[in-house]
SEZA-119706 format. One record per atom (N, C-alpha, C): residue number from 1; residue in three letters; atom name; x, y, z. Coordinates in pm, whole numbers, plus 32768, in hexadecimal, padded with zeros to 4 digits. Last residue first. Layout:
// SEZA-119706
@num = NUM, residuo = ALA, atomo = CA, east = X, north = Y, up = Z;
...
***
This chain:
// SEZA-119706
@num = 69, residuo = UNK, atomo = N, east = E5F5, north = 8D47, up = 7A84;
@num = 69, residuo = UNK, atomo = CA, east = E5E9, north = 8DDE, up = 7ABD;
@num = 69, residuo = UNK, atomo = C, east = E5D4, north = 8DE8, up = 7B41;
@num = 68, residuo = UNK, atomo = N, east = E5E5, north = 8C3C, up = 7A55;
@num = 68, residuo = UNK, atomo = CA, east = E63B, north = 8C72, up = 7A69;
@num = 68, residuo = UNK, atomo = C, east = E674, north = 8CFB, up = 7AA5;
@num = 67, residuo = UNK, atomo = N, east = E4E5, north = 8B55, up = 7AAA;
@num = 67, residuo = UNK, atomo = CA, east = E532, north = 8BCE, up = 7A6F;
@num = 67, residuo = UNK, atomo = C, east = E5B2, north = 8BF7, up = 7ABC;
@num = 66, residuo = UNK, atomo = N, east = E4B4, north = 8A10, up = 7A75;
@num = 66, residuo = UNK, atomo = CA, east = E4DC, north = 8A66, up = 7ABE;
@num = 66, residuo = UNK, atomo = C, east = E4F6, north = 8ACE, up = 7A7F;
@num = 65, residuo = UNK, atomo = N, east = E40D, north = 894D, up = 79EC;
@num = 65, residuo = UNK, atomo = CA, east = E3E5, north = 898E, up = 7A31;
@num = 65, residuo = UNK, atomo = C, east = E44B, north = 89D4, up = 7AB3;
@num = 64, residuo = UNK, atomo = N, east = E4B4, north = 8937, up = 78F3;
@num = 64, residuo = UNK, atomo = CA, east = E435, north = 8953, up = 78E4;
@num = 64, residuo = UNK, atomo = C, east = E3F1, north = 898E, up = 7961;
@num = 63, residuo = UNK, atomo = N, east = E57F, north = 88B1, up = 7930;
@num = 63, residuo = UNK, atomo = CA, east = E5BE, north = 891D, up = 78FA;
@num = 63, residuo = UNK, atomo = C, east = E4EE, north = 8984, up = 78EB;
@num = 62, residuo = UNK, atomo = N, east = E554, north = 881A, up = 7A6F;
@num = 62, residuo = UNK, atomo = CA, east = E59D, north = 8822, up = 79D5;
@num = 62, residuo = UNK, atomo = C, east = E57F, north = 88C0, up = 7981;
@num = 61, residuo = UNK, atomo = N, east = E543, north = 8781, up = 7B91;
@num = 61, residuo = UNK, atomo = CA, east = E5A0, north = 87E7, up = 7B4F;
@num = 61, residuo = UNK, atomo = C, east = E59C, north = 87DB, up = 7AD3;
@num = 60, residuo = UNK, atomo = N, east = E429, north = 872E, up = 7C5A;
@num = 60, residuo = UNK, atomo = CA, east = E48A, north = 86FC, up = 7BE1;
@num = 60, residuo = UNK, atomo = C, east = E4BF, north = 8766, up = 7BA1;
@num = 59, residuo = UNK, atomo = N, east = E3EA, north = 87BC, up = 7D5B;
@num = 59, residuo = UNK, atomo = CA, east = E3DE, north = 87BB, up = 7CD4;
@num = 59, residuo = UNK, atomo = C, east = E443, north = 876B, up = 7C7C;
@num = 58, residuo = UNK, atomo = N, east = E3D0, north = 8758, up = 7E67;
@num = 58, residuo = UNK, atomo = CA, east = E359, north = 8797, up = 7E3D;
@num = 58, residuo = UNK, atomo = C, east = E365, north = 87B9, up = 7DA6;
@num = 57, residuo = UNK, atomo = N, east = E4C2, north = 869D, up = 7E3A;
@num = 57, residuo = UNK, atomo = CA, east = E45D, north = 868B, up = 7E90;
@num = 57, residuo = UNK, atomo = C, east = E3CF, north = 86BE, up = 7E8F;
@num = 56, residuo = UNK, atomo = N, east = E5A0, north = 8781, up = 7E18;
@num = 56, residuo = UNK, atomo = CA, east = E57B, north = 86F0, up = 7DD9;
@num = 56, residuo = UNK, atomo = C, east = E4F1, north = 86A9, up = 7DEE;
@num = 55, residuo = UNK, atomo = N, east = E5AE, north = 87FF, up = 7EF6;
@num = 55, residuo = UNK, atomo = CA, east = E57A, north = 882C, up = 7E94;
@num = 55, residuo = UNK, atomo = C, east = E537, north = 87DA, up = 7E3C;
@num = 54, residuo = UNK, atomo = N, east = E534, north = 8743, up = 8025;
@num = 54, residuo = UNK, atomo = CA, east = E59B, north = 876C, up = 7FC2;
@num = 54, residuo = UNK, atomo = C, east = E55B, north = 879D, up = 7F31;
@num = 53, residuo = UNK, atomo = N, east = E459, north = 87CA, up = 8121;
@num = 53, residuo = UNK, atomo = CA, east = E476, north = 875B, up = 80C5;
@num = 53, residuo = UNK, atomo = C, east = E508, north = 87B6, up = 804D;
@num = 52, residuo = UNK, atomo = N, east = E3E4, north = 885D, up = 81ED;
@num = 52, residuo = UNK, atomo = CA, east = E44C, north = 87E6, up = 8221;
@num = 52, residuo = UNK, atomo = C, east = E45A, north = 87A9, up = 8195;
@num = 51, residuo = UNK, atomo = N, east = E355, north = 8957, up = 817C;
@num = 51, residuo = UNK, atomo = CA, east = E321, north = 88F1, up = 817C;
@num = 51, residuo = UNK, atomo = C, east = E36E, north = 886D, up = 81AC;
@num = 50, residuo = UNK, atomo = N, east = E462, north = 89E3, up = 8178;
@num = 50, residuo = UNK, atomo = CA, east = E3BE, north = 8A14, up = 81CB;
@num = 50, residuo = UNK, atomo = C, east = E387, north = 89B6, up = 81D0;
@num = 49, residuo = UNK, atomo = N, east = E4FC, north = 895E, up = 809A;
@num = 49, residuo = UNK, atomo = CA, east = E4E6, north = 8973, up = 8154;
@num = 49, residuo = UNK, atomo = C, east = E485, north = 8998, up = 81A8;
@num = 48, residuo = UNK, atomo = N, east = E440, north = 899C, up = 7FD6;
@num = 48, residuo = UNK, atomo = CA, east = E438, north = 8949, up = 7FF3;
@num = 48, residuo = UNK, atomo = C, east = E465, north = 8913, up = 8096;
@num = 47, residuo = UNK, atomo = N, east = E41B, north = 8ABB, up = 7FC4;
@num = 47, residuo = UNK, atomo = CA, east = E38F, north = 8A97, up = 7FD2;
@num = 47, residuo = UNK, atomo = C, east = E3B9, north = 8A15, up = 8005;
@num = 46, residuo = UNK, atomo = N, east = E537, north = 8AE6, up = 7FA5;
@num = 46, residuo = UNK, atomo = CA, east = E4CF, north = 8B34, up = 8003;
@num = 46, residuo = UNK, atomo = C, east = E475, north = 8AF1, up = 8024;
@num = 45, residuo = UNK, atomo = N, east = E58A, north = 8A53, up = 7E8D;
@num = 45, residuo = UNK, atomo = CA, east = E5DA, north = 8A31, up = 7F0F;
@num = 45, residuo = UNK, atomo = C, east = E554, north = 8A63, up = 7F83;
@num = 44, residuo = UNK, atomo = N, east = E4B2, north = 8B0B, up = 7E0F;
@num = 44, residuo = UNK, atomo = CA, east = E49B, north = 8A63, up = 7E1E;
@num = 44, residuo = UNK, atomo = C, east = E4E2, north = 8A30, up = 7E8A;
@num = 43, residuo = UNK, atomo = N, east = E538, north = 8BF2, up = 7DF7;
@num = 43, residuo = UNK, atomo = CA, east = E4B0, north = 8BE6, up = 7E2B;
@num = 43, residuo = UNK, atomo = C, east = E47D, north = 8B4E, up = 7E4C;
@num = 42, residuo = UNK, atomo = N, east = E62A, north = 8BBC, up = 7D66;
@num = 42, residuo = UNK, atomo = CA, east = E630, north = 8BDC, up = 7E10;
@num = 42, residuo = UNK, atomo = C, east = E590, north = 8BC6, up = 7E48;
@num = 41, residuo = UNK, atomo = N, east = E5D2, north = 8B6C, up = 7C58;
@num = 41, residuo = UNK, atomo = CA, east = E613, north = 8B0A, up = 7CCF;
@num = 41, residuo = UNK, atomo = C, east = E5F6, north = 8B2B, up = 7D5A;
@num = 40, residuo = UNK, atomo = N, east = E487, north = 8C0C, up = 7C22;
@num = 40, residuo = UNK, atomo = CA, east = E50D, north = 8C05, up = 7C21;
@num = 40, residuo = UNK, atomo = C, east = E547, north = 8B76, up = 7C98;
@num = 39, residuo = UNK, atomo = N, east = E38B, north = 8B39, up = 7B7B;
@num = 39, residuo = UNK, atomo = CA, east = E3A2, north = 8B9E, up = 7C0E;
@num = 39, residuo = UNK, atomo = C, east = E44D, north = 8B94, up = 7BFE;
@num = 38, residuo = UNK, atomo = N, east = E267, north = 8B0D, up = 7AA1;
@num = 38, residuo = UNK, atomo = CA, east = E2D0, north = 8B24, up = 7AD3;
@num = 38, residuo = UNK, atomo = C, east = E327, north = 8BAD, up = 7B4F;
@num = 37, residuo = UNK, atomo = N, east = E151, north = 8B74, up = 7A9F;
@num = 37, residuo = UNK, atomo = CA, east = E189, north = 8AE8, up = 7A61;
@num = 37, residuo = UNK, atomo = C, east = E203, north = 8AEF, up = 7ABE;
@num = 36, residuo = UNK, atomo = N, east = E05D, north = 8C0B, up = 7B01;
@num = 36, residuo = UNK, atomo = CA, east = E0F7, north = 8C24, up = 7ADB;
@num = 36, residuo = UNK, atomo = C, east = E105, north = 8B82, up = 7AD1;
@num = 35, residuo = UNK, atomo = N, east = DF56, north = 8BC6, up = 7B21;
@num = 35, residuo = UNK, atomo = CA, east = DF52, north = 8C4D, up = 7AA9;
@num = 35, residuo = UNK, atomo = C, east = DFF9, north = 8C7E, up = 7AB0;
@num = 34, residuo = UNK, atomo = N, east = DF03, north = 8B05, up = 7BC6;
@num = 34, residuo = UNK, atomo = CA, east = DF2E, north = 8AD2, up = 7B4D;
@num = 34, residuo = UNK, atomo = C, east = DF31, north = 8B51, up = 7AD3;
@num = 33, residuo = UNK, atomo = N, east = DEDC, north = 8B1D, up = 7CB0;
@num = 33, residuo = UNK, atomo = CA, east = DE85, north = 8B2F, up = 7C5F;
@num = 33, residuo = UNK, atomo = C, east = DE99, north = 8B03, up = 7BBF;
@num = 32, residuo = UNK, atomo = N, east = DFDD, north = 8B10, up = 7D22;
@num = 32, residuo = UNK, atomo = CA, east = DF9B, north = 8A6C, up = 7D52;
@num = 32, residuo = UNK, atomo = C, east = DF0E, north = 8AAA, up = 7CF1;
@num = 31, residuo = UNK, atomo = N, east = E037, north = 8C0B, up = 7CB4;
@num = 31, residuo = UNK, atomo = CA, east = E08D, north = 8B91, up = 7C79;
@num = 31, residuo = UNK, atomo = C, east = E043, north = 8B1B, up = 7CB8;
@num = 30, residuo = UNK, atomo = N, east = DF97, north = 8CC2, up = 7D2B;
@num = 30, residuo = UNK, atomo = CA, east = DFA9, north = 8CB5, up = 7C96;
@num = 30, residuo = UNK, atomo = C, east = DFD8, north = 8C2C, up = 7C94;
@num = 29, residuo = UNK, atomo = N, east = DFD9, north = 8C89, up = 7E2E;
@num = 29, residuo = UNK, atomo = CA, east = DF74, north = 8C77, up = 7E21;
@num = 29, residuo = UNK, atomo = C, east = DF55, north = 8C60, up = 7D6C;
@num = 28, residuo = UNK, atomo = N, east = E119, north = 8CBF, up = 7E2A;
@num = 28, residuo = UNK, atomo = CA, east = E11A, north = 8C0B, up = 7E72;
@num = 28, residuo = UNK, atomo = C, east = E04E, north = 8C0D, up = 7E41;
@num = 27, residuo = UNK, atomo = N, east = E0E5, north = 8DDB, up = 7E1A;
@num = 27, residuo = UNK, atomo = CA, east = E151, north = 8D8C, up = 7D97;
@num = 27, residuo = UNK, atomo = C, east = E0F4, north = 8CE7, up = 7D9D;
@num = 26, residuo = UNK, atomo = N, east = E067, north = 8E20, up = 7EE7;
@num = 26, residuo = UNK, atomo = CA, east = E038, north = 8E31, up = 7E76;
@num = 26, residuo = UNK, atomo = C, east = E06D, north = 8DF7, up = 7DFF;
@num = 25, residuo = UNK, atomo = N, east = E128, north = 8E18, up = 7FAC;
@num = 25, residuo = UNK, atomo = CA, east = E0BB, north = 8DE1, up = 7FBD;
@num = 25, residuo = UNK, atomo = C, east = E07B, north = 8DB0, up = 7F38;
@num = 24, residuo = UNK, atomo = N, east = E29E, north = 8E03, up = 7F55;
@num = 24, residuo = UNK, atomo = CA, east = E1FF, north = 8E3D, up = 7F69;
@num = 24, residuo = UNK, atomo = C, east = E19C, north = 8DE8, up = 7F5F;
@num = 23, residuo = UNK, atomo = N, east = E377, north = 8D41, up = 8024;
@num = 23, residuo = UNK, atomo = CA, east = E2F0, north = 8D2C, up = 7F9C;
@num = 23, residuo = UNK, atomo = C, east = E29C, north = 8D8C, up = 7FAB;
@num = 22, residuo = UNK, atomo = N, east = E3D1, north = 8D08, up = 8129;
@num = 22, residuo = UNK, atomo = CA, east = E3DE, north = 8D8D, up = 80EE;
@num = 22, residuo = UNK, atomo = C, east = E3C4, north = 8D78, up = 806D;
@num = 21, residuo = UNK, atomo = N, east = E365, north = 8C1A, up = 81C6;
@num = 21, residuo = UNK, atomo = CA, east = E3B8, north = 8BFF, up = 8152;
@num = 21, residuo = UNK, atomo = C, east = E3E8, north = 8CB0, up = 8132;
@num = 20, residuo = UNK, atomo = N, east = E29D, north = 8C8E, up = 827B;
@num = 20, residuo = UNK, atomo = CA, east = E32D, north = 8C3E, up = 82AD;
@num = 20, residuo = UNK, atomo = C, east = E38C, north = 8BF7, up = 8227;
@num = 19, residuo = UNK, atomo = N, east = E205, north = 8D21, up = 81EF;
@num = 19, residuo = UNK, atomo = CA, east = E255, north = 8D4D, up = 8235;
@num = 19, residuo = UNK, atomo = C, east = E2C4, north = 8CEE, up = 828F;
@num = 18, residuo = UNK, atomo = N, east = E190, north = 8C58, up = 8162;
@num = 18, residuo = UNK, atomo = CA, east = E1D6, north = 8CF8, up = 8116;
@num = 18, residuo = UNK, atomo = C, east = E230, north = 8D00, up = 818A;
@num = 17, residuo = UNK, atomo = N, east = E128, north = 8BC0, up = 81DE;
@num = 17, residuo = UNK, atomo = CA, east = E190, north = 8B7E, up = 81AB;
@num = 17, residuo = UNK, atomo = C, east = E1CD, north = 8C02, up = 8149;
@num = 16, residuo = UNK, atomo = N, east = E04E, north = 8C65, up = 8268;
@num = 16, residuo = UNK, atomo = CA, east = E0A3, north = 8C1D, up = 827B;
@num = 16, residuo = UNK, atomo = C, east = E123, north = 8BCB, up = 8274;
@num = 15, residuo = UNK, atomo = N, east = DFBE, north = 8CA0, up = 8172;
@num = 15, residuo = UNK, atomo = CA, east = DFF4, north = 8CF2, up = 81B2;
@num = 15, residuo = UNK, atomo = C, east = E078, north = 8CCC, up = 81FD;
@num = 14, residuo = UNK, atomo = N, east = DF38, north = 8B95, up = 812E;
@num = 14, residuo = UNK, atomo = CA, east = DFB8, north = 8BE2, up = 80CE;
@num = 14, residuo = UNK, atomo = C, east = E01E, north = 8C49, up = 8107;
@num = 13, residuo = UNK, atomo = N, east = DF60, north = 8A9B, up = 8277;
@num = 13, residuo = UNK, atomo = CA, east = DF13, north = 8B10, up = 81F3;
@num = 13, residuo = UNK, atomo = C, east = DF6E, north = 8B66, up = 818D;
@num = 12, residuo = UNK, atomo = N, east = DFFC, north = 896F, up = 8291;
@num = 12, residuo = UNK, atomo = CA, east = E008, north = 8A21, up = 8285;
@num = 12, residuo = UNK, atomo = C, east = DFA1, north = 8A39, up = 8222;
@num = 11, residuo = UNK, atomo = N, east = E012, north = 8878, up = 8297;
@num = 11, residuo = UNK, atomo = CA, east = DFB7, north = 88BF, up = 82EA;
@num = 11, residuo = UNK, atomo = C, east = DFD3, north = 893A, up = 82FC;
@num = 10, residuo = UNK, atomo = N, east = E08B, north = 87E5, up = 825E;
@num = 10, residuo = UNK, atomo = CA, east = E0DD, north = 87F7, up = 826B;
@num = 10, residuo = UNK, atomo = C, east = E066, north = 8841, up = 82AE;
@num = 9, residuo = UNK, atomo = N, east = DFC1, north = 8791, up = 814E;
@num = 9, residuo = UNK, atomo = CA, east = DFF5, north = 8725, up = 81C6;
@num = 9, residuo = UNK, atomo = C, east = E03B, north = 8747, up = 8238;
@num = 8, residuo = UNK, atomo = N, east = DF93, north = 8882, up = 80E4;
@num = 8, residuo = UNK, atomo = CA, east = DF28, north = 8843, up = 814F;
@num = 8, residuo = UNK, atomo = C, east = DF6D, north = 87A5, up = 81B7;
@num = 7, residuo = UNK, atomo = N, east = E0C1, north = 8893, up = 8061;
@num = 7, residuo = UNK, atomo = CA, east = E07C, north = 88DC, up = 80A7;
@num = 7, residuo = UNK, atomo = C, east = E038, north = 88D2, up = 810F;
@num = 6, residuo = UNK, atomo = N, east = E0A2, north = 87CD, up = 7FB9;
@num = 6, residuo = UNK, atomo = CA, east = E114, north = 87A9, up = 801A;
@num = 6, residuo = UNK, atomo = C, east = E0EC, north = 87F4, up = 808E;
@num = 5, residuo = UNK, atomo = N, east = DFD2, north = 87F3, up = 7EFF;
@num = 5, residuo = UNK, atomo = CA, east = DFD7, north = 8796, up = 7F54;
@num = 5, residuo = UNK, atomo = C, east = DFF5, north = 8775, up = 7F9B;
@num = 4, residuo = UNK, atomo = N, east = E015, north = 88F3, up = 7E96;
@num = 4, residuo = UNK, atomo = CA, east = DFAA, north = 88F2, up = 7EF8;
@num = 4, residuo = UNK, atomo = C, east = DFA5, north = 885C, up = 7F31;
@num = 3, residuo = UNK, atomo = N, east = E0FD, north = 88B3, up = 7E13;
@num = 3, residuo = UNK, atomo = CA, east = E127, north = 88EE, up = 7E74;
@num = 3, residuo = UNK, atomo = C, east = E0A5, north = 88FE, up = 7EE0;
@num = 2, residuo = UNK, atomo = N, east = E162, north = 87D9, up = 7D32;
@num = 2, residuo = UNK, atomo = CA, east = E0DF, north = 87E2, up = 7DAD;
@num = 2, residuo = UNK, atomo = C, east = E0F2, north = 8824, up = 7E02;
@num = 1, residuo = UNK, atomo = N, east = E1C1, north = 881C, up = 7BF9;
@num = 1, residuo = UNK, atomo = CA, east = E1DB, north = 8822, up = 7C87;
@num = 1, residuo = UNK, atomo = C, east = E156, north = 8821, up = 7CD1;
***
């Protein structure tokens, strides 16, 4: 997922897109650092409205990068 790409296009700082997605700050900074791999469904639906795009859209769905917890 490119979530720092969709991000700067979209012109939110992290903070930013924490708080109009409800993503901790700190989750959306691990995960564009590359020290979480994976993000539950609901967190992807979140990040991706926040961002105007469909889930589909910021991640390809498979069994690898979504959790379940």
């Amino acid at each position: 997922m490119e979530l720092k790409k969709y991000r700067r296009i979209a012109g939110l700082t992290q903070e930013e897109l924490a708080r109009k997605s409800g993503v901790d700050v700190t989750l959306i900074s691990r995960f564009e650092r590359g020290h979480r791999r994976r993000l539950s469904y609901d967190n992807i639906v979140r990040l991706a409205h926040a961002l105007n795009l469909e889930p589909e859209e910021l991640v390809p769905v498979t069994p690898k990068s979504v959790s379940t917890r």
